[in-house]
N, C-alpha and C positions, 0 to 999 in steps of 0.2 A: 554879710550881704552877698561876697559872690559866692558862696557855697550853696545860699539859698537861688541864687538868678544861675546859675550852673544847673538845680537840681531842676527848674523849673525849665530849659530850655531843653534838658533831656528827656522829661516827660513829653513836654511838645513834639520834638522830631519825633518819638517814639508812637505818640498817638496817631502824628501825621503818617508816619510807615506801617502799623497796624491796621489804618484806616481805608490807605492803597490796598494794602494786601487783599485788605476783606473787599474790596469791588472789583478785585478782578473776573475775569470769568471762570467759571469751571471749566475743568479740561474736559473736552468733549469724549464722549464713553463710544467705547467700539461697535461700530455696528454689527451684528450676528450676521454671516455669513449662509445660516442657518433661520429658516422661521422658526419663532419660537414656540406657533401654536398649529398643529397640522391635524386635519381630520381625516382620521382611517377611513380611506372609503371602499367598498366593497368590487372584487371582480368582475370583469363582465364579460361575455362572447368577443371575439376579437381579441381581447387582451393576451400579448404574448408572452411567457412566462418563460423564463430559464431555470433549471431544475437540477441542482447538484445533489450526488447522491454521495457519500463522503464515505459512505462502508462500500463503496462501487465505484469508481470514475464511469467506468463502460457503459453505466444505465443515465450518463449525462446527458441530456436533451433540452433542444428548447421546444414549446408546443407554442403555438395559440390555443384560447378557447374556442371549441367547438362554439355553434347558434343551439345547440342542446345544451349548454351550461359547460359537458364535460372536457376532460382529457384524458387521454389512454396510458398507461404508466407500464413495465415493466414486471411481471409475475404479481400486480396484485387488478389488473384489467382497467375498468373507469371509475372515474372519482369527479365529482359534481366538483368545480373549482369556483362557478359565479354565484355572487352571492356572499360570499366568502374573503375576509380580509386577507393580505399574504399572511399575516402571521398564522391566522385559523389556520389555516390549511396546508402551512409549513408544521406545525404541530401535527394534523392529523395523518399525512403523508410520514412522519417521521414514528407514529403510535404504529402504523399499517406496517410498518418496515420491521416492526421489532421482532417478530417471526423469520422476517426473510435475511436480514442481515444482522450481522455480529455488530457493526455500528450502523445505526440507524436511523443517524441525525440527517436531515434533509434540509436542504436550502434552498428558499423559492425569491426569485426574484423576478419583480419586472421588466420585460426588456422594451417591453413600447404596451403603450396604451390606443382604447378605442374610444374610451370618452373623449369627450369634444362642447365646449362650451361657444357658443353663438353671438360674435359680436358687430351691433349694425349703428345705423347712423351717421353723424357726424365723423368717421374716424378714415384714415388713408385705403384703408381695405378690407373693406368690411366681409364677414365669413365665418367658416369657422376656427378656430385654433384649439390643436389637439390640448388634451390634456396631461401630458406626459412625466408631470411633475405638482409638489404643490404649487398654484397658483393664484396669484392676487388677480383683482381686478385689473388695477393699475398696469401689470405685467400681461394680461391679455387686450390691453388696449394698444400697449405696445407692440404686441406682437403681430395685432391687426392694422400699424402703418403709424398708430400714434393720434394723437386728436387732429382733426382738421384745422389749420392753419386760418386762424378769423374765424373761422365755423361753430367751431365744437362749442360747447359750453360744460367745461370739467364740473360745476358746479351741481351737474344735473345730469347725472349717470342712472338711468334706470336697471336694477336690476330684477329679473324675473325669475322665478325659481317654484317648480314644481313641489310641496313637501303634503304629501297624503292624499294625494289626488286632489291639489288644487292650485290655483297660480296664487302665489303670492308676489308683490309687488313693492321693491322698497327703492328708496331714492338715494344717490349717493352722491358725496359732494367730495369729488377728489382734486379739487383744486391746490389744498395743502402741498399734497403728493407733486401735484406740476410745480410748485413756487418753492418747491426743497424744501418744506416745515417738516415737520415731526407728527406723524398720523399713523393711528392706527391702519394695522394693511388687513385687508376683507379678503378672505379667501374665499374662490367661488368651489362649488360643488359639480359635477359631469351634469352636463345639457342646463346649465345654466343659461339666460340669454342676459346679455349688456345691452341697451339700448342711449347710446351716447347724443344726449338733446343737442340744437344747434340751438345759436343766440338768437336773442330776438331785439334789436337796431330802434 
């Protein structure tokens, strides 16, 4: 009898600490430092480009684009840059070079951008905020002052967006984002417009 009331009480505590166990919480996963999903978007005038030339230091430059698209480069004249991904056109500058240099590999980076996404209504400062990076909504609403204090209404973010010659118009509900849940993050695209609703009482 006590080897059976022994076995019986070690099954108990055992279930009883198996069953803790399992309701704990998961350990919460790292958040990426990095967005996970970013769209290539394309050059435009204004945009300032820094331009390493690796079989040359001396032909290193930064340009802006030209309001004609282009840029002026060293021994091979203009090159259409807007329009054009960095990568496109890290490739093609680097094709162009293979004549002119022993190494040929070329490196373009962005140094400041001309896009500008348009954010109004309810928020601290309404305007524009460059685009100098990827960017969420959420992260231009910040960067325009933050939602209005009683005002805003996170739950009713307009957003406007030009795609083939037409306005499209979608609604967004970034309230999650304000209350620290877990939500998907909307990246906007250059000349995007936010329009942040106020409450209605």
């Amino acid at each position: 009898m006590n080897t059976r009331s022994n076995l019986l009480a070690l099954s108990l505590l055992a279930a009883v600490f198996f069953g803790i166990a399992g309701c704990r919480a998961p350990a919460p996963s790292a958040i990426p430092d990095r967005p996970t999903s970013v769209v290539s978007e394309t050059l435009v005038p204004g945009d300032v480009l820094k331009i390493t030339f690796l079989g040359n230091r001396d032909f290193d430059q930064v340009q802006r684009i030209r309001p004609d698209g282009k840029i002026g480069l060293p021994t091979v004249g203009e090159v259409r840059a807007a329009g054009k991904t960095l990568g496109r056109l890290q490739a093609e500058l680097s094709s162009l070079y293979k004549k002119q240099l022993q190494i040929s590999e070329v490196l373009v980076n962005l140094e400041g951008s001309a896009s500008v996404v348009y954010v109004t209504g309810a928020v601290g400062k309404p305007g524009k905020v460059l685009l100098d990076r990827p960017m969420t909504a959420f992260e231009a609403i910040l960067e325009s002052g933050g939602f209005a204090p009683g005002l805003a209404n996170p739950k009713k973010v307009l957003l406007i967006r030009n795609e083939n010659g037409k306005q499209q118009t979608r609604v967004l509900d970034l309230s999650p984002t304000v209350k620290g849940r877990t939500s998907t993050a909307f990246y906007l695209k250059p000349y995007d417009s936010l329009q942040v609703q106020e409450r209605f009482f």
